[in-house]
C-alpha positions in Angstrom: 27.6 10.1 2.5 24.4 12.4 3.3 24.9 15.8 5.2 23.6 16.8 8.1 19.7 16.2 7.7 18.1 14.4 5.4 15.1 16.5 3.7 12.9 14.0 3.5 10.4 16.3 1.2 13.9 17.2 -0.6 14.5 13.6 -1.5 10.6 13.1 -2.8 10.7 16.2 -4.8 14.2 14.9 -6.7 12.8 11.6 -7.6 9.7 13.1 -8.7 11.8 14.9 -10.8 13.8 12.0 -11.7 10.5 10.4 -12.8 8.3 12.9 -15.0 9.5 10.7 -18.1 8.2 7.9 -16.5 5.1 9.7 -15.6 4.3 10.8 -19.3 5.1 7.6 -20.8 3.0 5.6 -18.0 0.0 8.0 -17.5 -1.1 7.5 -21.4 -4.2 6.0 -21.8 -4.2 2.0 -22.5 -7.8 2.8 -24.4 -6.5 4.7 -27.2 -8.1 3.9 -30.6 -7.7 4.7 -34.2 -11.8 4.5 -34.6 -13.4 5.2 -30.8 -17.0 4.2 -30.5 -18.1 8.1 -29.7 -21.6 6.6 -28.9 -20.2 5.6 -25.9 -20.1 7.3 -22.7 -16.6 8.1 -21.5 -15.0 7.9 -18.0 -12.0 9.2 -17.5 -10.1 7.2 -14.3 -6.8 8.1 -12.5 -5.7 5.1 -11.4 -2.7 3.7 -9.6 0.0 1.4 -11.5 1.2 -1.6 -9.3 3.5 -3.7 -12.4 5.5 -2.7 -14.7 3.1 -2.1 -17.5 -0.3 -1.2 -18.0 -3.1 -3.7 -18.4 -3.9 -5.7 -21.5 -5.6 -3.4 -23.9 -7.8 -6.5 -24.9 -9.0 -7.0 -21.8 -10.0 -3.3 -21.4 -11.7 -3.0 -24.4 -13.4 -6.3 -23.1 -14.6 -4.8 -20.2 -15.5 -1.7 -22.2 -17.9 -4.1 -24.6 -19.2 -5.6 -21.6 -20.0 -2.5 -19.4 -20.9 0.1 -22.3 -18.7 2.9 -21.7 -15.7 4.3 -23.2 -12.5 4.2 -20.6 -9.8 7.1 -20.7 -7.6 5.1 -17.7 -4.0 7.2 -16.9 -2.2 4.9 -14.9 0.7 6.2 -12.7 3.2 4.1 -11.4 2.2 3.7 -7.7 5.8 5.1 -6.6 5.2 8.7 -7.4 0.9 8.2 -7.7 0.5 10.7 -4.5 2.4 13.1 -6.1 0.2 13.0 -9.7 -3.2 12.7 -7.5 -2.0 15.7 -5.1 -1.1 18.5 -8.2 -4.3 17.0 -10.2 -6.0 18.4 -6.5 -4.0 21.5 -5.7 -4.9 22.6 -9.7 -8.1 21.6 -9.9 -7.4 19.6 -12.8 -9.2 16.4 -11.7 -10.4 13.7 -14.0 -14.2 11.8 -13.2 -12.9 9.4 -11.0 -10.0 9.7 -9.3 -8.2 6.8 -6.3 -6.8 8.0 -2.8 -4.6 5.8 -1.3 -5.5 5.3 2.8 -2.6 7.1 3.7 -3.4 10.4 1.8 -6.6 10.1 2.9 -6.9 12.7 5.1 -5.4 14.9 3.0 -7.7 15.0 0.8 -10.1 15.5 3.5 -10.7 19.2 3.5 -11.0 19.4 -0.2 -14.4 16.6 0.6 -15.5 19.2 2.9 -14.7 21.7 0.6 -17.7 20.1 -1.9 -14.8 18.9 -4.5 -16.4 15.2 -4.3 -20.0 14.5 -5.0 -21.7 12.5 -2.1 -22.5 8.8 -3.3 -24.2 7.5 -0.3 -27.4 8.4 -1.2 -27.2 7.0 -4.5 -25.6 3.3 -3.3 -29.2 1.9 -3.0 -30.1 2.6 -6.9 -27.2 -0.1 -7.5 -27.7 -4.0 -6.9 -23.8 -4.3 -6.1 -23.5 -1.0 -4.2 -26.1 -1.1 -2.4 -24.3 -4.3 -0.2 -20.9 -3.0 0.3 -20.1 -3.4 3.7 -21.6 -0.3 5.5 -18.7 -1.3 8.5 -16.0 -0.6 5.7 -17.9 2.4 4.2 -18.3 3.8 7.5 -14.3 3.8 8.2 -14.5 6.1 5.1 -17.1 8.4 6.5 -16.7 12.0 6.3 -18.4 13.5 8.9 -21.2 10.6 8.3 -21.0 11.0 4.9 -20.1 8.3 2.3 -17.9 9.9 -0.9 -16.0 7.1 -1.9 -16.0 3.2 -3.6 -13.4 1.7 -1.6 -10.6 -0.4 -2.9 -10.5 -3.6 -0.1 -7.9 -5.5 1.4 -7.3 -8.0 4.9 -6.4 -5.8 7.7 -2.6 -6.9 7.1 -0.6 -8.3 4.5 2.9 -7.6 6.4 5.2 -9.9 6.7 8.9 -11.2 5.2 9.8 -12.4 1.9 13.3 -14.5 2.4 15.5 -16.8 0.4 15.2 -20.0 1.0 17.9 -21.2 -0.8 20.0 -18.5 1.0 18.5 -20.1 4.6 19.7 -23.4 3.1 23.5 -22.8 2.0 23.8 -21.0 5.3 22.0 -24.1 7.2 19.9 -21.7 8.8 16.2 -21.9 10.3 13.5 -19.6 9.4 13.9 -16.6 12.2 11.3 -16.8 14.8 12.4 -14.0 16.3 14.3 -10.7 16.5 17.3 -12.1 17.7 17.6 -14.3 15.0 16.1 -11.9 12.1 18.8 -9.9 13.2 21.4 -12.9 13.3 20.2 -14.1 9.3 20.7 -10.3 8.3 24.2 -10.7 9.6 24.9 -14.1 8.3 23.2 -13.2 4.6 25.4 -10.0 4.6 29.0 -11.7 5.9 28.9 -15.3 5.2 28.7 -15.2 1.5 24.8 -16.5 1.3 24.9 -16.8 -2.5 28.3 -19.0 -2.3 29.8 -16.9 -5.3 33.1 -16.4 -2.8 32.4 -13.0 -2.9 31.3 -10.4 0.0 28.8 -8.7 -2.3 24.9 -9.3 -0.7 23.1 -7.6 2.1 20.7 -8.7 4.7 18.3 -6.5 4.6 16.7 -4.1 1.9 14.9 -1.1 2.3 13.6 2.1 0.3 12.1 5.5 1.4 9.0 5.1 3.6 8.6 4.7 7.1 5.2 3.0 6.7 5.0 0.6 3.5 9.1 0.1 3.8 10.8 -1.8 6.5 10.2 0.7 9.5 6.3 -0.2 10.4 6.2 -3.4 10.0 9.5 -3.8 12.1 8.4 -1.3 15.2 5.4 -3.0 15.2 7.3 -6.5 15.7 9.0 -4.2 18.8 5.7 -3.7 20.1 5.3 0.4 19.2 1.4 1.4 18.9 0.0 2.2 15.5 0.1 5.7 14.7 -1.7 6.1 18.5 -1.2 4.7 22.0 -4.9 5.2 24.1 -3.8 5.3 27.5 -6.1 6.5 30.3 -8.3 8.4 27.7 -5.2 10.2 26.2 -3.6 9.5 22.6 0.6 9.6 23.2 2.0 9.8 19.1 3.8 6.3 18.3 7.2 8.3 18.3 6.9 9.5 21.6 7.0 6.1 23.3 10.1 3.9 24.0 9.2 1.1 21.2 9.7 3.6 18.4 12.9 4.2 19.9 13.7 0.5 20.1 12.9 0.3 16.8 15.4 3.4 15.6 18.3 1.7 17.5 17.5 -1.2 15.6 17.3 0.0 12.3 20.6 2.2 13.4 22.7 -0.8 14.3 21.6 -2.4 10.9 23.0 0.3 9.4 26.4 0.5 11.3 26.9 -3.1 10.5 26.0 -2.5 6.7 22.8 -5.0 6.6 20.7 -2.9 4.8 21.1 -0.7 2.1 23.3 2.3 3.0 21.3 4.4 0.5 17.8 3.8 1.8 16.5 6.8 2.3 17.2 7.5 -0.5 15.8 4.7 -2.6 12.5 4.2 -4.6 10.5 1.2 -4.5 11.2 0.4 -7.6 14.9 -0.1 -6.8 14.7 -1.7 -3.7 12.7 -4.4 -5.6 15.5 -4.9 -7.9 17.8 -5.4 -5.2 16.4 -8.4 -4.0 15.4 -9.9 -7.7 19.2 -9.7 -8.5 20.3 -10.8 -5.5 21.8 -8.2 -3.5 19.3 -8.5 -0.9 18.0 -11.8 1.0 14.8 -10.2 2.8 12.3 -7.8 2.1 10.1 -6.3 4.4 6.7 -5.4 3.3 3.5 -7.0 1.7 3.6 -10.9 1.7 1.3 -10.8 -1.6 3.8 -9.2 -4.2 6.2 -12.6 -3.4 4.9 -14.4 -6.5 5.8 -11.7 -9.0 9.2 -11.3 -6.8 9.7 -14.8 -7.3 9.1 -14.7 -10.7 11.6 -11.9 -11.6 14.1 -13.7 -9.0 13.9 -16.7 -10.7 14.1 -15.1 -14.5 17.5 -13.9 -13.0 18.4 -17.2 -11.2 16.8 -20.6 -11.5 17.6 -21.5 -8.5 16.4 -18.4 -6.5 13.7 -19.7 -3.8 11.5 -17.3 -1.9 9.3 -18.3 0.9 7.4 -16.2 3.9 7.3 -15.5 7.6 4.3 -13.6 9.2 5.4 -14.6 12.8 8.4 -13.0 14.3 8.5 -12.6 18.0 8.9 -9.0 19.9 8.9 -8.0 23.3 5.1 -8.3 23.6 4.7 -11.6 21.3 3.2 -11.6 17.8 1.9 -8.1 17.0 1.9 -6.6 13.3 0.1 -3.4 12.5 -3.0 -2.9 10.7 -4.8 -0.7 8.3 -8.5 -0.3 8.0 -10.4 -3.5 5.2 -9.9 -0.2 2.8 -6.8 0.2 0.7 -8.3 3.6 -0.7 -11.1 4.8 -2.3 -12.5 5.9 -5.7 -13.4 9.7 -5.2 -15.4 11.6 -7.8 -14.8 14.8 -8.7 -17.8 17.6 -9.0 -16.4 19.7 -11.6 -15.6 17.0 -14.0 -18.9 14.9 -13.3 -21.4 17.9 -14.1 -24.7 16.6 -12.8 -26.7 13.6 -11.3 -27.5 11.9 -14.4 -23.7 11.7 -15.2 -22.8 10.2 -11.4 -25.1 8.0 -12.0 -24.1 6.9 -15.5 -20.2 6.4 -13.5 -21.2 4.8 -10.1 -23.5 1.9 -12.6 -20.1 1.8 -14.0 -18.5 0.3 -11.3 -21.6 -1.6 -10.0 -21.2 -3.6 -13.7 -17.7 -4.0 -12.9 -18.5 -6.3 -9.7 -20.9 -8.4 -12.2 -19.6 -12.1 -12.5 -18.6 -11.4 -16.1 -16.9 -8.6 -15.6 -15.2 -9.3 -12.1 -13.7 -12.5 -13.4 -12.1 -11.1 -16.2 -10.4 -8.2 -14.3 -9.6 -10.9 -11.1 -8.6 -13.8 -13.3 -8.1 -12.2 -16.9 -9.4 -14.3 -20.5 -10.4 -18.2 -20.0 -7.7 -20.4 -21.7 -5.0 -18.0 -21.7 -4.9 -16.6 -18.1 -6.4 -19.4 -15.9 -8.4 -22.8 -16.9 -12.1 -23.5 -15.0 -12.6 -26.8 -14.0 -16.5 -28.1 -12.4 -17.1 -23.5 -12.4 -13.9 -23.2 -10.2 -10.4 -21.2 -11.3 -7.2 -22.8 -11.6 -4.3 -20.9 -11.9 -1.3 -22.4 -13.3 2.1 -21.7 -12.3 3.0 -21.7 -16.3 0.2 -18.7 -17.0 1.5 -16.4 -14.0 3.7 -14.2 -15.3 1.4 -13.6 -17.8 -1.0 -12.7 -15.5 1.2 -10.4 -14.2 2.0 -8.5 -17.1 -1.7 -8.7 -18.4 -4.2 -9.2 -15.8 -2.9 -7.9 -12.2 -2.2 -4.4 -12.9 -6.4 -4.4 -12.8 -6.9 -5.3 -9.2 -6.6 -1.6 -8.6 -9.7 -0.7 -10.5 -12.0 -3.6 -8.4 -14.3 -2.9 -5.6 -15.0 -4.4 -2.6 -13.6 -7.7 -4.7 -13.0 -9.9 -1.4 -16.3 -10.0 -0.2 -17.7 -10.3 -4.0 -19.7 -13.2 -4.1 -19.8 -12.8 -8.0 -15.6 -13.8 -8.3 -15.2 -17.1 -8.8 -13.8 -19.7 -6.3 -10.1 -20.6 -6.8 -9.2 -24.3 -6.0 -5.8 -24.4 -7.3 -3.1 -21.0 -7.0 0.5 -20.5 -7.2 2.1 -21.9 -4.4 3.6 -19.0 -3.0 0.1 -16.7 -3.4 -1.4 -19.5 -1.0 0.8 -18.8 1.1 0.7 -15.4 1.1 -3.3 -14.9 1.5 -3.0 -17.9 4.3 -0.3 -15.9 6.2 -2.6 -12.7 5.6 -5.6 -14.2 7.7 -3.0 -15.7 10.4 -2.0 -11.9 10.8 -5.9 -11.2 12.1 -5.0 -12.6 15.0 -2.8 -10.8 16.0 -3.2 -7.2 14.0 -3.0 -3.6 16.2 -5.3 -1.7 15.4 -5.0 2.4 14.7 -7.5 3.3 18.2 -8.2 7.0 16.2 -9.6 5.3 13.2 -13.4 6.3 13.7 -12.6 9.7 15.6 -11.8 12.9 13.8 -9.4 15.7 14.3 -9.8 18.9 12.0 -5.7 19.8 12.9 -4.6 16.7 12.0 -6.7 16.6 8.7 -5.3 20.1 8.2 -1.7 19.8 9.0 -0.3 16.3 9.2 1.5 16.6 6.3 3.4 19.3 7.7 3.9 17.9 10.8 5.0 14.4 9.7 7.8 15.5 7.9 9.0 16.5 11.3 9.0 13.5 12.5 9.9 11.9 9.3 13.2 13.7 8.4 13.9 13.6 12.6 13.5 8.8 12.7 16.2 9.1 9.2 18.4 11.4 10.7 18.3 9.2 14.1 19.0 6.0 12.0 21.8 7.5 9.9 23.7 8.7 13.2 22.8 12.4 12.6 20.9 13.0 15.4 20.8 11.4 19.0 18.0 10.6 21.0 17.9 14.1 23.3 17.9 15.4 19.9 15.2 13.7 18.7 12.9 14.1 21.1 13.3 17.9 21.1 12.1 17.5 17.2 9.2 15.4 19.2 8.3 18.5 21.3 8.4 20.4 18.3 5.9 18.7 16.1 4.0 18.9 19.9 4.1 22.5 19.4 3.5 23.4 16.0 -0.5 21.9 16.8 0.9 18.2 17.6 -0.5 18.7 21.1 -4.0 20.1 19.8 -4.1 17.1 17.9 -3.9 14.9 21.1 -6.7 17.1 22.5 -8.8 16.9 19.8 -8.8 13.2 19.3 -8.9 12.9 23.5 -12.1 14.9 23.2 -13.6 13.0 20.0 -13.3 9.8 22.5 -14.8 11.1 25.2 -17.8 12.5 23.1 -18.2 9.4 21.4 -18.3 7.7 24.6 -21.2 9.4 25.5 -22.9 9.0 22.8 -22.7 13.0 21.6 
């Protein structure tokens, strides 16, 4: 059903297209007002959507009351954010403040170089909240030593699968521990009629169009494959030039010869793969553990008797390993020609150092007292009755905190949803066992420069290897190509960054 190569920029470039209504119905304002306070200063925020509506406006006008300023917010849905952030970029057309997700990071590099951003380190100190971020965190968002960004924080890794329970338990089948039998349930979820409706009519596994927050990375990490970068002898081998990433393509090839996974998935948006497993198509997703209670939710609007539950352990070749980002989910850049002068940076970064006040923090973490979450002796609870509500009100704002984990201000939870417990509690097993990116502090102007190019190499090359239309002499020829086309400089450059900051140069 797809031709010869799958065009992985192809496919983006269609369902961005497929999505501009979305984006112009989504990217409105939530602040608009038939009498705005004009006395108050505005920030204008591009900020990524997470749920499947905006925010509550009373709570942003709350936060608005609270923090003196006027907020013109365009959310994005997070599926096609990159795309909004990158042509706001490329046409120097960008608002005050504007989020970079981790992974287009270094994309946005040379345009930070470029003096596009205004520097905020300096600054940090004027601000009682700012000033005690977590200079380890800020200084995995350096820039050449220089801090431009509020970051956006997270546990090193949230990865991990969301199941059916109550598929597990009409099948009479144990949690998987392992490979072997992750691979076994996909089979038994896809062939032995899991949802006992006598039909053949469910899949094992679903999966949508990205190697890195799909299925793909969280699965070749559970085969052992580096993250991103293998150091070996002081030299950095690409995690698609070693035999684990291959591992993990035969895998992922098999699951689509049997038909345990979505035949479409290269082809298929977030938002869709999602819906396959609330309606019960699917029996596992592959991904972040946290988004299970708003799965469960929408399962269970579906089905009462849909039951999710979590597994951050599954055994590989080299035990438990699961790969890892930096404690920074992006950052909050802020644009130069937009922001005209000192005074005005200053009148956005106090802003956000409001935001992280106690007032402030707990509505945007927790939402309005008595209709999101009861306090009991100054601690949260969070009823399971209030959740979705949460979710359709309150959660779509975790993207505008900063630095809320290590936010002394938030208030202590003693009672969350079941299944959020879990999740966070899973989250912190993961640190002991998390792989690290070994580039992560070193630089490489080649890669900053061209890895976008040269991933879609290597992108288009793993789909075309899982769908069948390519075999493995083929693939690694597309691996000495992306060598070739600066690949190799790359290794050099990173190789040499090591060795320099080894010696303390």
């Amino acid at each position: 059903m797809f031709g010869r190569l799958v065009r992985s920029s192809v496919v983006r470039y269609c369902c961005l297209l497929a999505l501009l209504p979305l984006t112009v119905l989504s990217a409105c304002s939530d602040t608009d007002s038939d009498q705005p306070n004009q006395a108050l200063p505005p920030i204008s925020i591009l900020a990524p959507l997470h749920f499947p509506q905006q925010p509550s406006k009373e709570i942003v006008s709350e936060i608005e009351q609270r923090t003196g300023v006027k907020l013109d917010i365009t959310w994005v849905p997070e599926g096609i954010y990159s795309d909004k952030m990158n042509t706001a970029l490329t046409t120097n057309s960008l608002v005050k403040v504007t989020f970079v997700k981790f992974t287009d990071y270094n994309l946005v590099k040379n345009a930070v170089r470029s003096n596009a951003f205004w520097e905020i380190g300096p600054y940090l100190k004027e601000f009682p909240n700012l000033k005690q971020l977590d200079p380890a965190i800020l200084g995995q968002t350096a820039v050449d030593g220089k801090i431009y960004g509020l970051y956006t924080e997270r546990p090193s890794s949230r990865q991990g699968i969301i199941i059916r329970q109550d598929w597990l338990d009409q099948l009479q089948l144990d949690k998987p521990q392992n490979l072997e039998e992750l691979y076994e349930v996909m089979k038994q979820f896809t062939y032995n009629d899991p949802d006992g409706d006598g039909k053949q009519d469910t899949i094992g596994l679903v999966d949508r169009n990205d190697l890195v927050y799909g299925v793909f990375k969280t699965l070749s990490s559970y085969f052992g494959t580096p993250n991103n970068w293998k150091l070996e002898n002081g030299q950095f081998i690409p995690e698609f030039d070693t035999p684990e990433y291959m591992d993990t393509m035969n895998f992922m090839h098999k699951l689509y010869e049997e038909k345990l996974i979505n035949r479409d998935f290269a082809l298929t948006s977030k938002e869709v793969q999602r819906d396959k497993f609330i309606r019960g198509t699917a029996g596992i997703f592959i991904g972040s553990m946290t988004d299970v209670q708003r799965l469960s939710i929408e399962a269970q609007a579906i089905n009462p008797q849909a039951e999710l539950t979590l597994i951050n352990r599954i055994e590989g070749p080299d035990g438990y390993r699961v790969w890892s980002i930096p404690n920074y989910n992006g950052l909050y850049l802020f644009s130069k020609k937009a922001i005209a002068n000192e005074d005005e940076l200053k009148e956005v970064l106090r802003f956000f150092d409001r935001s992280m006040d106690k007032d402030v923090a707990n509505l945007m973490k927790y939402g309005i007292e008595g209709r999101h979450y009861k306090l009991e002796n100054g601690k949260v609870i969070l009823p399971e009755e209030t959740s979705q509500l949460r979710v359709n009100e309150v959660n779509p704002l975790y993207s505008l905190m900063i630095a809320d984990i290590s936010n002394k201000n938030i208030l202590e939870v003693v009672q969350k949803e079941q299944l959020t417990a879990m999740a966070e509690q899973l989250s912190r097993d993961n640190e002991q066992f998390v792989v690290d990116d070994p580039t992560l502090t070193l630089s490489s102007p080649t890669y900053d420069e061209k890895n976008v190019e040269l991933s879609t190499i290597i992108t288009d090359a793993t789909y075309n290897y899982i769908l069948g239309n390519m075999n493995a002499a083929e693939f690694n020829a597309e691996v000495e190509k992306w060598k070739s086309s600066g690949g190799s400089l790359i290794m050099q450059e990173y190789a040499e960054a090591l060795a320099k900051a080894g010696s303390g140069g």
